[in-house]
N, C-alpha and C positions, 0 to 999 in steps of 0.2 A: 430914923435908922438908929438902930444899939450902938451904942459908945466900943462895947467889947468887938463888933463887926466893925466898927471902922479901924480902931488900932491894931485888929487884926489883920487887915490889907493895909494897911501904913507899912507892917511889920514886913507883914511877906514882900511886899514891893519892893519893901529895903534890903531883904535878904537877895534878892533874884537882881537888885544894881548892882550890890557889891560882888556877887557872883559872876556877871556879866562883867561887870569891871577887869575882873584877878581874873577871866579867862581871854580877855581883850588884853592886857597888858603882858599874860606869858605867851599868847600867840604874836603880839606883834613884832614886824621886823625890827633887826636892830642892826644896823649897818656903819662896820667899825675896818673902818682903813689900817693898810699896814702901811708904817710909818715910812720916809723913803730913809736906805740906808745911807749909816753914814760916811761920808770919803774919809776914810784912811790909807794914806797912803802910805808905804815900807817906806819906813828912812834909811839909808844906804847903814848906821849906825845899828840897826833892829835887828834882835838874833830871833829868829823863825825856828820854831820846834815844831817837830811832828809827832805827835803822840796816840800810838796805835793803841786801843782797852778793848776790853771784852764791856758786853752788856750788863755781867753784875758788876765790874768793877765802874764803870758809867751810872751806873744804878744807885751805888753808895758816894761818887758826887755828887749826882742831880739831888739825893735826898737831903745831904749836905746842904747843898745853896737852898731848898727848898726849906727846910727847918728854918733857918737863919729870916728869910724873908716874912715867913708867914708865923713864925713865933707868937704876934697879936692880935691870931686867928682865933674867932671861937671855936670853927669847926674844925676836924682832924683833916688833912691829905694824906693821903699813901701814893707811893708813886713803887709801880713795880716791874721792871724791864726782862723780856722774856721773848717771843717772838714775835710782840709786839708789845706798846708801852701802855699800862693801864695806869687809871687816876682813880682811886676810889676816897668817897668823901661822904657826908651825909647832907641831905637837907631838908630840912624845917617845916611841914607845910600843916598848919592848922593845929599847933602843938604837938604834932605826930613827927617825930626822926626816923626819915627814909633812906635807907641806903641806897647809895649812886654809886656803881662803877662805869668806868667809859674804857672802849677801849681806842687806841689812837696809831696809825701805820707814818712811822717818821721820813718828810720830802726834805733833801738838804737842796736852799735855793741857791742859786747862781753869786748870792754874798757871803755864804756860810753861815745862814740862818736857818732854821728848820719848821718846819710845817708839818704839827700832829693832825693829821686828817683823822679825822673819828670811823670808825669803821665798827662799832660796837655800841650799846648805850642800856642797862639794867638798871632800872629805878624799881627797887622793891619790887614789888608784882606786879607796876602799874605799867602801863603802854604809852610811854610821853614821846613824844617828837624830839629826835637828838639837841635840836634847834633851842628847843625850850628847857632842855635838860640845861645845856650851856648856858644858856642866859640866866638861868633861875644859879647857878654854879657861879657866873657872873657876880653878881645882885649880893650875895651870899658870902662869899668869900673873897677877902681883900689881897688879889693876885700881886704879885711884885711889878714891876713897871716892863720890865722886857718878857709878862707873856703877856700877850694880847689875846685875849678869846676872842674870838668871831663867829655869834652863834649861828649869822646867815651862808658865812661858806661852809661851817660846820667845822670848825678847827680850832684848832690853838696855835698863834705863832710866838715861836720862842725867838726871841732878837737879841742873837748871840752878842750883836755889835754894841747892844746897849747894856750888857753886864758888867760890872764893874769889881775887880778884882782887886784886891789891897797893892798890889805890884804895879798896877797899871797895863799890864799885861791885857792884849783885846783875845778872842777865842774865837772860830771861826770852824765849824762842821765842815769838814771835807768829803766823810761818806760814813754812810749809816746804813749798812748792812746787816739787821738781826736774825736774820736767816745763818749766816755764817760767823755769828757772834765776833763782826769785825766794826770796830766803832772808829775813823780816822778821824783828828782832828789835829787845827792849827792854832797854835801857839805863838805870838808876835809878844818879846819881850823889846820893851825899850831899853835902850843905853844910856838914854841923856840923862 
């Protein structure tokens, strides 16, 4: 047999593992727990604010703590609030920058944390599985520690309880209304 025929099926074999590989590794599950909340309880000392915002004025904090966290991102985020929350960002694949926007419908839970459920997902012209879009988003960009992606429920959960403020101050979503551009949230400052 030719030398050139055999390094030839060496080659392609090697091209068709790693191809198999990088489609085995953006398909498979990836199963990421939400953390359990944390007990805080109101100390009789704690002043409780309620503070009612509109969606862009919520829009120019989230982008606030967002800049701050991911400042030693290579890739850009945009975060844009509207009648629903989008996340646009780029990613990487084979030396080619593709644009990603997602879009995500915000669930305030039972601790006053929230849950972007995806309800949207545009990867440049391609057709990816929302699933795989987050994880490859995942992978890709070093999220702050209170959002947890979870690319098999298809969401982002943001864990209000674990943000941490300069004041000490905890934040807790009471309701999130973007249809009626009404955003409730609470405010627990300490005293002590």
């Amino acid at each position: 047999m030719n030398v050139w025929k055999v390094a030839f099926f060496i080659l392609s074999g090697s091209i068709v593992l790693l191809l198999a590989f990088v489609i085995y590794w953006a398909t498979s599950s990836v199963e990421t727990a939400i953390p359990s909340p944390k007990e805080t309880s109101l100390k009789p000392t704690d002043s409780v604010i309620y503070v009612e915002t509109t969606a862009e004025d919520f829009e120019k904090m989230a982008i606030k703590y967002l800049a701050q966290e991911l400042k030693n991102s290579s890739l850009p985020v945009d975060l844009e609030i509207n009648d629903a929350i989008q996340i646009s960002s780029e990613i990487i694949a084979f030396g080619i920058t593709v644009p990603v926007s997602m879009k995500f419908d915000p669930v305030v839970n039972e601790h006053g944390n929230i849950h972007l459920v995806q309800s949207e997902v545009n990867v440049g012209s391609l057709n990816l599985p929302s699933s795989m879009v987050l994880k490859l988003m995942n992978e890709a960009i070093d999220f702050p520690e209170w959002m947890i992606i979870r690319p098999d429920a298809q969401e982002i959960f943001v864990d209000l309880s674990n943000l941490s403020l300069s004041s000490g101050a905890r934040v807790k979503a009471k309701e999130i209304d973007l249809k009626n551009n009404r955003i409730l949230l609470e405010i627990v400052i300490p005293n002590e």
